[in-house]
PAFIRO-243518 format. One record per residue (C-alpha): residue in one letter; x, y, z. Coordinates in steps of 0.05 Angstrom, whole numbers, plus 5000, padded with zeros to 4 digits. Layout:
BEGIN
AXYZ
...
END
This chain:
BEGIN
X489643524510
X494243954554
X488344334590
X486143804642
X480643884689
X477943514751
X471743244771
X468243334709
X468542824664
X463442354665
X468341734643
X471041854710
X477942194731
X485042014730
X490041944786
X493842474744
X487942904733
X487242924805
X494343044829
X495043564779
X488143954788
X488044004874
X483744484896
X484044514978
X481045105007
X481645694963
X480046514972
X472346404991
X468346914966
X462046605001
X461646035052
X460745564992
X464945874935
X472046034919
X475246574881
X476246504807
X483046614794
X490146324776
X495046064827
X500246554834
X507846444828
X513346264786
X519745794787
X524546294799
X519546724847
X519647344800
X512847414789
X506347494815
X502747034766
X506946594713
X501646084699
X497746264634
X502446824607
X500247004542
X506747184497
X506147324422
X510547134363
X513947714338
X511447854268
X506047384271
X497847364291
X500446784347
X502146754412
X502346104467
X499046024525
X504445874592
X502745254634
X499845444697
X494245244745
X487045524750
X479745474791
X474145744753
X468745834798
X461045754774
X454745854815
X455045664891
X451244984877
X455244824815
X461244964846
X469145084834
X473444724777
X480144684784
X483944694716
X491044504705
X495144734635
X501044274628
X503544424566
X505345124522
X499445194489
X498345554415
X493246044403
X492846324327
X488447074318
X484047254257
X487447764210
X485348454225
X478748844195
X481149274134
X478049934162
X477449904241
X481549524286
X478249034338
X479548744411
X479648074421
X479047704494
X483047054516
X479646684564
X480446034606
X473145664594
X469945064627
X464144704588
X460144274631
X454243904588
X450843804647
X449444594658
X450344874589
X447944354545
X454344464503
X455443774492
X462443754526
X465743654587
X471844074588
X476244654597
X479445084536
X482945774522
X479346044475
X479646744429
X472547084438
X472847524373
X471548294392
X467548724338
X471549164299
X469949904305
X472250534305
X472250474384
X472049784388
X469649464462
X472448934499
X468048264475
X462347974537
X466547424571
X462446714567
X459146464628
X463746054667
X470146424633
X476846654664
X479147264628
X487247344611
X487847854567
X485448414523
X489048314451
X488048974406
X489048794334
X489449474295
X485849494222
X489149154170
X493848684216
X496248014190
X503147714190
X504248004118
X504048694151
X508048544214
X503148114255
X500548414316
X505848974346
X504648604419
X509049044454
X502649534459
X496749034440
X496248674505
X491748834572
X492348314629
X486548184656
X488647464693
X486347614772
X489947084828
X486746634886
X491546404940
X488545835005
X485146125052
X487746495095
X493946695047
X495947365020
X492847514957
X498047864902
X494048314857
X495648934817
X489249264797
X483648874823
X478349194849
X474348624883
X471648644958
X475048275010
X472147605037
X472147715114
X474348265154
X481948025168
X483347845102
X490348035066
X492248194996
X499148504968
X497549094921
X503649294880
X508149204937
X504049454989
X500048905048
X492749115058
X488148865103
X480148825084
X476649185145
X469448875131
X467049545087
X474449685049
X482349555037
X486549955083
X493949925084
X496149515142
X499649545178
X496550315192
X502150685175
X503051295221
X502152025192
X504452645226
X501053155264
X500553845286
X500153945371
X500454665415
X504454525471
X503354725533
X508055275559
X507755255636
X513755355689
X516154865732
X514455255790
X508855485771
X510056205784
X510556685727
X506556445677
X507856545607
X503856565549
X504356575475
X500557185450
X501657305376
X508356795375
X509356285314
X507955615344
X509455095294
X509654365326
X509353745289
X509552965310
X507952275281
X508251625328
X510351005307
X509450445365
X511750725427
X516551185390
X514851955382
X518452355334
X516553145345
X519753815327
X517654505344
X517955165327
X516355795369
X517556475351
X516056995399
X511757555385
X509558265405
X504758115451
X507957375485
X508457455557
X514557195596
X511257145656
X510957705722
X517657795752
X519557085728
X526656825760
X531456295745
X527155795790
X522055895740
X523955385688
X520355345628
X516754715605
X512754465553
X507553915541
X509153305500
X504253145457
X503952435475
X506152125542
X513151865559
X515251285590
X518151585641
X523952205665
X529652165601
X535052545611
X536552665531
X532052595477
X533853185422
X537053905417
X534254575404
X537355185380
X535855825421
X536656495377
X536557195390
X538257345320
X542157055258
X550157145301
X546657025369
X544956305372
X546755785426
X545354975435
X540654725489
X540353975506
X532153765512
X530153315569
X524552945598
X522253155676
X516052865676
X512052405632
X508653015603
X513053475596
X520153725571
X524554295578
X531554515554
X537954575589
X542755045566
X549054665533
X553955175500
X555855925502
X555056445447
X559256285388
X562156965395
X564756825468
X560157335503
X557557075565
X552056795571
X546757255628
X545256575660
X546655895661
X541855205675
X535155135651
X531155535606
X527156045623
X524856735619
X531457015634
X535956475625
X540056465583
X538257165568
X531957565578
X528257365520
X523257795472
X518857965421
X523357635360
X527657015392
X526056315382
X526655585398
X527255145338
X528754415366
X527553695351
X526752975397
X524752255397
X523851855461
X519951265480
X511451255491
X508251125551
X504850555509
END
């Protein structure tokens, strides 16, 4: 029989069986028992789980079974059985009820006489025969049962009507377990990790198992909204926002920060008493830098939609930046001052002008 088993029959246990049925140390889900589950991967590496692919006969009420390798785990003192399928095995479904259709469940099954009295001592894929019904249910899986898949057979199905149309009858159910320690691939499982460290690739994306829930790892960093300060290098003339439009935004990602800003002045922002060209503007970063950078982004400095000019941003401190004037006025106009920003350079600013900009530089840590 293709579906071999170890450590189970009481005749005792080929070399075969043994090669072909290793278990090693599997996904624990205690610190005696493993993870029910098939072992994932395929010969080409496609696929998350090849082994025990269920794929039906077109026009027919059969399918076959793929080879693939299994552990079926019982109670903690019973124990894990590793089950090996080495062949394409057939499986053949009852026609369907004439009035309500039916779901049917394919599972990998271990009989051990020893515990269930069944009077056998191996492992099967079996149909377990839903109920048909109006809204039929998914049929109880047997004790020490691995669940592949859901089969729907609609009312009236038999291969004189078409067979089952299994391009919409099947629902995988088949769940993996990897070595410990490994990443687990699943889809839609919904199990509890193991132990707080523990990974599992979900569609794609690596999660780690925190001790209470799956969180994406690694954490991936989201934006967020900061109010720099606006202070003067000198710290004379003072300004202050008021009513402006402060809209400031950055996300960090390792020791790289990635921030824009947005200020629009308003009726009531002050630009400081009797503020001079000494007193250069400056802004707080909203996380530390690694140290003075003498470019890290640009910013546009408007008066209105024809009056705009280009200002280079820098780092001064590890705390702060500030903008230094880079071009004239596209119309040729000069410019009132020249140099750093600030409450009258390059013009005297008001109610109405702005400083839309955007840098990245390098974290502190």
């Amino acid at each position: 029989m293709p579906v071999r088993s170890g450590w189970l029959s009481p005749d005792g246990q080929s070399r075969e069986d043994t090669r072909l049925v290793s278990l090693g140390a599997l996904t624990p889900t205690s610190p005696v028992a493993t993870r029910s589950g098939i072992l994932p991967g395929s010969s080409d590496g496609q696929y998350r789980i090849s082994g025990f692919t269920l794929t039906g006969t077109s026009g027919a009420m059969s399918a076959t079974v793929s080879p693939g390798r299994a552990v079926v785990q019982s109670t903690d003192t019973r124990g894990a059985y590793p089950v090996a399928l080495t062949e394409y095995l057939p499986l053949t479904f009852s026609d369907g009820n004439p009035q309500y259709g039916r779901i049917d469940l394919v599972v990998l099954r271990v009989y051990d006489h020893d515990h269930d009295g069944e009077g056998r001592y191996e492992a099967a894929v079996e149909i377990v025969e839903g109920t048909a019904a109006a809204l039929p249910t998914v049929p109880t899986a047997p004790g020490l049962s691995l669940p592949l898949y859901e089969v729907l057979v609609p009312a009236g199905t038999s291969a004189g009507t078409g067979g089952i149309p299994w391009a919409t009858a099947l629902t995988g159910r088949r769940t993996a377990t990897v070595s410990a320690g490994g990443i687990l691939p699943v889809t839609t499982d919904t199990t509890n990790g193991a132990y707080p460290g523990q990974y599992r690739d979900l569609n794609g994306q690596l999660q780690r198992w925190n001790g209470t829930a799956w969180a994406d790892y690694p954490v991936l960093p989201t934006w967020q909204s900061w109010t720099p300060a606006w202070t003067t290098n000198s710290g004379l003339a003072a300004p202050s926002y008021g009513n402006a439009t402060v809209s400031c935004r950055y996300v960090k990602s390792g020791r790289t920060v990635h921030c824009n800003f947005a200020i629009v002045f308003g009726s009531t922002t002050s630009f400081g008493t009797s503020p001079a060209t000494t007193d250069n503007w400056r802004f707080s970063l909203p996380v530390p830098a690694s140290g003075a950078q003498s470019v890290v982004g640009f910013a546009e400095l408007g008066v209105d939609n024809t009056t705009r000019i280009v200002s280079r941003v820098q780092i001064p401190t590890t705390t702060t930046f500030e903008l230094v004037i880079s071009t004239g006025r596209s119309s040729g106009v000069a410019l009132t001052n020249t140099g750093l920003v600030d409450s009258v350079s390059p013009w005297t600013w008001a109610s109405g002008n702005s400083v839309l900009g955007t840098a990245t530089y390098e974290a502190a840590s």
